[in-house]
N, C-alpha and C positions, 0 to 999 in steps of 0.2 A: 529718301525714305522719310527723314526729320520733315518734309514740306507733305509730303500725303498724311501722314500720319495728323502733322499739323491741320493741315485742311478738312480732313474726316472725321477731329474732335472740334470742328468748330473753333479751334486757338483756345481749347480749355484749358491746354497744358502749356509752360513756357517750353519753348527750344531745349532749354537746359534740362528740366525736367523730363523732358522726351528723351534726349540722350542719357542722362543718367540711369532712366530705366531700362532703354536697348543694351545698357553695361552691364547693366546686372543678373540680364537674361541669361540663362546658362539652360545648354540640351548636357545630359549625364549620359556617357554609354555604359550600360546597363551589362551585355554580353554581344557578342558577334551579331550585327546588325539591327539593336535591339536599343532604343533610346526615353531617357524620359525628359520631357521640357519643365523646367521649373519658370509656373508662371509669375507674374507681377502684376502691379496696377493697369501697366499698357497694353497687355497681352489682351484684354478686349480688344482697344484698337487695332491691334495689326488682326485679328481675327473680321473685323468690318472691313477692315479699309481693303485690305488682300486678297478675303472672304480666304481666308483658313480656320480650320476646326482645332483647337489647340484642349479639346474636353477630354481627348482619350490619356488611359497612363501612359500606355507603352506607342512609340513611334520605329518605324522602319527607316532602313536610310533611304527607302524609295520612297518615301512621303517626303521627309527631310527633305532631298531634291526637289520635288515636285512644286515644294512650298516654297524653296529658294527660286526657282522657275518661274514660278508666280510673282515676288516679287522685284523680281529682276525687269521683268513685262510691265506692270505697273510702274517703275521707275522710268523704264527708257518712252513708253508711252507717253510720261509729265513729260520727261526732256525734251520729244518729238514736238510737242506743241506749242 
């Protein structure tokens, strides 16, 4: 994820920098299937690099999925090549 992300801002962030912010991303559950993403700096990038929508408040755990799905396919794709 650190090398798409890297390659999609152009190496505008360091490595470190990119993980530190994937740490400090946090989803809150809200109520029974009901989540909010608290964004960061890099949360545009994974929204390019993924193409996820990270604008709305509230998220479902079937988007949640969806969007780990997504970048699951995006990773195994780099490693495929």
């Amino acid at each position: 994820m650190l090398r798409l992300l890297g390659l999609n801002s152009k190496n505008q962030y360091s490595i470190k920098a990119l993980r530190d912010s994937l740490n400090l991303m946090t989803i809150t559950h809200i109520e029974k299937q009901i989540y909010i993403f608290n964004k960061n700096t890099i949360s545009s990038e994974l929204e390019q690099c993924f193409k996820l929508d990270f604008n709305k408040k509230y998220f479902s755990s079937t988007e949640i999925k969806t969007a780990a799905n997504s970048i699951y396919k995006s990773i195994t794709a780099l490693q495929n090549k």
